[in-house]
C-alpha positions in Angstrom: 55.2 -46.4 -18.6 54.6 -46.5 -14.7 56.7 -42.9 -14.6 55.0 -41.5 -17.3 51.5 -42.1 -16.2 52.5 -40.7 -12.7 53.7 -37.5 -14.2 50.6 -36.9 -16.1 48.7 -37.4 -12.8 50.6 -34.8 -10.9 50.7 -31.9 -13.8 46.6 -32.9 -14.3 46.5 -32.1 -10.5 49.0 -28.7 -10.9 46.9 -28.1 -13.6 43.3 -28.1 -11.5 45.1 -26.4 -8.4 46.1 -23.3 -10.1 43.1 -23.3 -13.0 39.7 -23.9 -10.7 40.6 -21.0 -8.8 40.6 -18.6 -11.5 37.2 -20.2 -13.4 35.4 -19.8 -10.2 36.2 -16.2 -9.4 35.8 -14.9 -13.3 32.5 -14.1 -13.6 32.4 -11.9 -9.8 32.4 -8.2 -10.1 33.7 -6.3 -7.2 32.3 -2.9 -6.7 34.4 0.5 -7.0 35.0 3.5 -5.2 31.7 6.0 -5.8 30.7 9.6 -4.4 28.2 10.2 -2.0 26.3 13.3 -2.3 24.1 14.9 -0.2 21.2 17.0 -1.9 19.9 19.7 0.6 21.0 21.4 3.9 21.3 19.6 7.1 19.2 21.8 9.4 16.9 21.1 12.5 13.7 19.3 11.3 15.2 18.9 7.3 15.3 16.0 5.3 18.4 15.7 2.8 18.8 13.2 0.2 22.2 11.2 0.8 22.7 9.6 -2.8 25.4 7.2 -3.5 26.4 7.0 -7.5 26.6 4.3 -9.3 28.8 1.4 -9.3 29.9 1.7 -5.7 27.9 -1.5 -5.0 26.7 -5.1 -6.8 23.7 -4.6 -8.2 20.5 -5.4 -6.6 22.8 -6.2 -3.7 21.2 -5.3 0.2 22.6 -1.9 1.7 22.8 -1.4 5.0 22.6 2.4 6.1 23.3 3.4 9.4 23.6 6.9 11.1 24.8 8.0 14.4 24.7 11.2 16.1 23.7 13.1 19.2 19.8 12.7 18.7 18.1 9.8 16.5 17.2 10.8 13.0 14.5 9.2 10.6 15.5 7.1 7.6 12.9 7.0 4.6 10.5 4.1 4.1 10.9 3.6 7.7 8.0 4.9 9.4 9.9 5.3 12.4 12.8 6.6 14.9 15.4 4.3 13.9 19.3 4.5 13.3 19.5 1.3 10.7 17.7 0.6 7.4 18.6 -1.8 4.5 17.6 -0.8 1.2 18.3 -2.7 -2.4 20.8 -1.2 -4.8 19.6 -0.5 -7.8 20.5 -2.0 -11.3 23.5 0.6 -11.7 25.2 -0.1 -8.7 23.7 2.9 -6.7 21.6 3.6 -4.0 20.0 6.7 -2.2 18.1 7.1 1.1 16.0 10.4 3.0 17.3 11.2 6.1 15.1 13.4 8.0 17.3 15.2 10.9 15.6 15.9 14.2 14.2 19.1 15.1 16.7 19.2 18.3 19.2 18.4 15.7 22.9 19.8 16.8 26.1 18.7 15.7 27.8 16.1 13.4 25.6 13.1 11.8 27.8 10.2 10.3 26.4 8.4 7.6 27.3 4.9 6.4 26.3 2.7 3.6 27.4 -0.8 4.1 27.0 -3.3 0.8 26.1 -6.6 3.1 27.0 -9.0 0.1 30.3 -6.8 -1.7 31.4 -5.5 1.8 31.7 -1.9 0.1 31.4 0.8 2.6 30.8 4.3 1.6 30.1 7.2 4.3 29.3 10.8 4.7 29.2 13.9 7.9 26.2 15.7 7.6 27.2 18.8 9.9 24.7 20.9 11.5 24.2 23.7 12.7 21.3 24.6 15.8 18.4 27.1 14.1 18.9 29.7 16.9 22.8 29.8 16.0 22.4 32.5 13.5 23.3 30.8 10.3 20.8 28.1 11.1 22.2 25.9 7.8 25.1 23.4 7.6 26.7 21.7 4.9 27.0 18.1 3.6 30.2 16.4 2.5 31.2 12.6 1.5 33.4 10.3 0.0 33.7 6.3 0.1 35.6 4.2 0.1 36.0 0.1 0.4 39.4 0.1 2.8 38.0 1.0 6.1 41.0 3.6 6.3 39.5 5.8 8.4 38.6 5.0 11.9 34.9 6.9 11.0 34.8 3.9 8.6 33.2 0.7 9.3 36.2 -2.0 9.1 36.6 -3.6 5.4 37.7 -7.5 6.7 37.8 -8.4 3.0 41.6 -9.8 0.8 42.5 -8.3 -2.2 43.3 -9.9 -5.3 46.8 -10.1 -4.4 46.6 -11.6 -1.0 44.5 -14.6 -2.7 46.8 -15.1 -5.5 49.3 -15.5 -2.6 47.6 -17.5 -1.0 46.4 -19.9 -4.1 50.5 -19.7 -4.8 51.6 -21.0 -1.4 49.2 -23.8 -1.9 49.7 -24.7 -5.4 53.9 -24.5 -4.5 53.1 -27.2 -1.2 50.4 -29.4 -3.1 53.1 -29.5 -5.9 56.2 -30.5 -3.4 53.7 -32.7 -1.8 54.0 -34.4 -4.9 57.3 -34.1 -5.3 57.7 -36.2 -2.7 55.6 -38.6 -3.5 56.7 -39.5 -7.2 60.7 -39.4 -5.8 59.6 -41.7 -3.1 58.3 -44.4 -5.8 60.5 -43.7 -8.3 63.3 -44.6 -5.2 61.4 -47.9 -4.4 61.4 -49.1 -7.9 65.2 -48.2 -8.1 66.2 -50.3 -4.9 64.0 -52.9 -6.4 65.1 -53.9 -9.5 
């Protein structure tokens, strides 16, 4: 009776190793991969429009926008010189912030959205080119992406789904071993006993 009441402990305890895990994480949603467009041309004293579609963040979630380049820019709804902004996704996942570019503006502008509760990064290179240069227009490109493969990206220090059910595994194999032990270490006690 002893044995049998031992065994139900340890499957009960397999059982809550390898099952809590999976309750807890059903209900997160991870964001996906989105575009980002930019609406308008990058010129000297222009404002464009860098839009990120929908789904590339949690909705409602913070997003952190930053932008680097030669010259400081102006990011909407700040009122001021600045190089950082955080903004609110909205209920589709999206989000979209004015950048107005310098009128000194030369060169390459990178662009990064940074989704401070998914981790989700998606960037774009707004190129452009001086008025006096002739063409006096550049163009806008952008993709995302949550990795952080490119060294333009900001890093992506996140685990995957199939590092963590590695890693929920490797416990539940040395929890269940751990009891392993245990039950052949009584069962070996009750032998020499009797």
């Amino acid at each position: 009776m002893n044995k049998l009441k031992s065994l139900s402990v340890v499957a009960i305890a397999a059982a809550a190793v390898f099952m809590g895990p999976a309750a807890a994480n059903a209900s997160i949603e991870y964001p996906g991969e989105a575009d980002v467009i930019v609406v308008g041309t990058p010129g000297p004293g222009e404002t464009v429009v860098v839009d990120i579609e929908a789904g590339a963040f949690i909705a409602g979630e913070d997003v952190s926008f930053a932008v680097t380049g030669a010259t400081a820019v102006t990011l909407a709804a700040a009122g001021q010189q600045t190089t950082t902004l955080v903004k609110t996704a909205d209920a589709d996942g999206g989000a979209s912030v004015d950048v107005t570019l310098p009128a000194d503006a030369t060169g390459t502008y990178n662009i990064s959205a940074t989704g401070l509760e998914s981790g989700q990064v998606e960037s774009a290179a707004l190129t452009v080119v001086a008025a006096d240069a002739g063409a006096g227009a550049g163009a806008g490109a952008g993709s995302g992406s949550g990795s952080g493969d490119s060294a333009d990206d900001l890093a992506y220090t996140g685990a995957g789904d199939a590092t963590m059910l590695l890693v929920w595994a490797g416990a539940g194999a040395l929890l269940l071993g751990g009891a392993l032990v245990v039950v052949m270490t009584t069962v070996r006690r009750q032998r020499a006993n009797s």
